[in-house]
Phi, psi and omega in degrees: 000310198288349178269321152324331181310296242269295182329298155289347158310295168334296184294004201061358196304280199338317177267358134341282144295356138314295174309314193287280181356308203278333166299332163302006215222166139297136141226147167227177165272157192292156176263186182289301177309350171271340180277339177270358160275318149340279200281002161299281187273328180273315212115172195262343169272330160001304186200163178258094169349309222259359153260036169256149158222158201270128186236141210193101204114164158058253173322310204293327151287340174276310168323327204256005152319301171328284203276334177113004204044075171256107194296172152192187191223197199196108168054262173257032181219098158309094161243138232239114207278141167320332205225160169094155179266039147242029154298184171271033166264344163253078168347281185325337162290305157332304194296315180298318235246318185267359137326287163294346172287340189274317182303009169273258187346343221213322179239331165122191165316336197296325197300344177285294169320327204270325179294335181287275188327309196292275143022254190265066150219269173305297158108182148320327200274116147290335187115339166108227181255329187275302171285028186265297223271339156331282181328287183316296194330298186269035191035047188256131189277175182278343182271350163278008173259166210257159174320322203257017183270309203294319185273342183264339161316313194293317208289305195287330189278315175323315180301292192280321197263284201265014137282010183218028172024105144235148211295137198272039196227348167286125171326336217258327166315287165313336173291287249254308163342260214306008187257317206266304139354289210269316174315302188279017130263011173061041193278054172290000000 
């Protein structure tokens, strides 16, 4: 599977169908407040920002009828429902979302498949902070998580830690560093 990936990257096809995607779709650009929530947990080198976009309408609608309005993203495109709390009016979603844009950027199109697969297998849960900081003790990596556990960390480390200003002596913090570390070096 993973030489199919590899192949169609080679060929350019993501972006390809990126470009047929955003016609089909609204797209605008991330605002600021979404690239510094961003760049709060991935770092400010992390993706490239300013080739991502927010998709949002028109196709999407009938998809997220489908789907539960669950935001997801497609290569550089985030796409995301006007309304609900997987809109962009909840950064945390942003973040999670923008996440699989750096496992795009880092691993190629596969980070799609492995995010599907992860979805009805493992699943999000990671164990939370408390299961953060076990896991280190037993020398388990940010790369030993499945994609979308790796997008609900972020999504979560957004949550507790820097939408809760804490201090870098809060436990809840320290679980998550080191994790969080291996993520803005793109240790996927």
């Amino acid at each position: 599977m993973e030489r199919i990936f590899k192949i169609l990257d080679t060929l350019r096809v993501p972006r390809l169908l990126e470009i047929v995607w955003r016609l089909l779709t609204g797209v605008s650009t991330l605002t600021e407040q979404e690239i510094n929530a961003a760049i709060s947990v991935l770092g400010t080198e992390s993706i490239s920002y300013i080739s991502v976009r927010v998709a949002q309408g028109r196709i999407l609608n009938v998809i997220f009828r489908f789907n539960g309005s669950r935001a997801f993203t497609t290569f550089h495109t985030i796409n995301l429902p006007k309304s609900g709390s997987h809109s962009r009016l909840h950064l945390d979603i942003v973040v999670h979302e923008l996440t699989h844009v750096f496992q795009y950027e880092r691993v190629g199109s596969i980070y799609i498949w492995q995010a599907l697969r992860a979805q009805h297998t493992n699943g999000y849960s990671y164990g939370g902070w408390q299961q953060l900081k076990q896991d280190r003790e037993n020398g388990k990596h940010y790369r030993n998580y499945n994609r979308e556990q790796q997008g609900q960390m972020a999504q979560d480390y957004y949550n507790d830690v820097i939408a809760k200003g804490l201090s870098v002596e809060d436990p809840v913090r320290q679980a998550y560093e080191p994790f969080i570390d291996e993520l803005r070096n793109g240790e996927l």
